[in-house]
N, C-alpha and C positions, 0 to 999 in steps of 0.2 A: 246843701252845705250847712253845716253845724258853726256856730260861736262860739268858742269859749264858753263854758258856762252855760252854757242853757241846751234845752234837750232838741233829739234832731226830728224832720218832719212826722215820722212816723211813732216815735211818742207823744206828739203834743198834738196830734191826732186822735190817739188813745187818750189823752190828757180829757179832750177838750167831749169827744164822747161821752165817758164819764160824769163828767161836769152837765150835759148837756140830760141825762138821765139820771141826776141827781144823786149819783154813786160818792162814794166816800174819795175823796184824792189822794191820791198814795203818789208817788215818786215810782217811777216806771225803771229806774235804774236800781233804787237801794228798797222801793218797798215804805219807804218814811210818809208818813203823816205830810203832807204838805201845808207850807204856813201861807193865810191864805188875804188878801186887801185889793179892797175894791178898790177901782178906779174911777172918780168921777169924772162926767164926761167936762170936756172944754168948750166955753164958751165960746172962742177964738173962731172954734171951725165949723162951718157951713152945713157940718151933718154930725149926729150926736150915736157916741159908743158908748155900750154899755158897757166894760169891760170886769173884768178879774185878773187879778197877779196873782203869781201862786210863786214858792221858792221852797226848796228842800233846805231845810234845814240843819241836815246832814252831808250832801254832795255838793251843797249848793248852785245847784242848777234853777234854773227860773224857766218862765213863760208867760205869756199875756193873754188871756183866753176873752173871747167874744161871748155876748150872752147871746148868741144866733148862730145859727148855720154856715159853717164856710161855704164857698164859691166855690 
């Protein structure tokens, strides 16, 4: 199932791929440059992520990418 606004499993898959062999981020729909902010992890929670936001700045689609391996 896809959101509004943001890309469906099978790009942010490829999303996170990318990211994880240090390729350039592109927007998997339009090709755009993706704008890219880190996420500091929170101290609140019992176990600590490293995270990336990434958002087209053209389609405006988003995702939240892990700096590790999905499950």
């Amino acid at each position: 199932m896809t959101r509004p606004g943001s890309f469906d499993d099978v790009q942010r898959r490829a999303l996170h791929a990318a990211f994880m062999d240090g390729a350039p981020l592109l927007c998997p729909v339009c090709e755009t440059p993706l704008d890219r902010r880190e996420v500091p992890p929170r101290t609140d929670v019992s176990y600590v992520r490293d995270r990336l936001w990434v958002s087209c700045p053209a389609c405006h689609r988003t995702a939240v990418l892990d700096r590790r391996e999905p499950r």
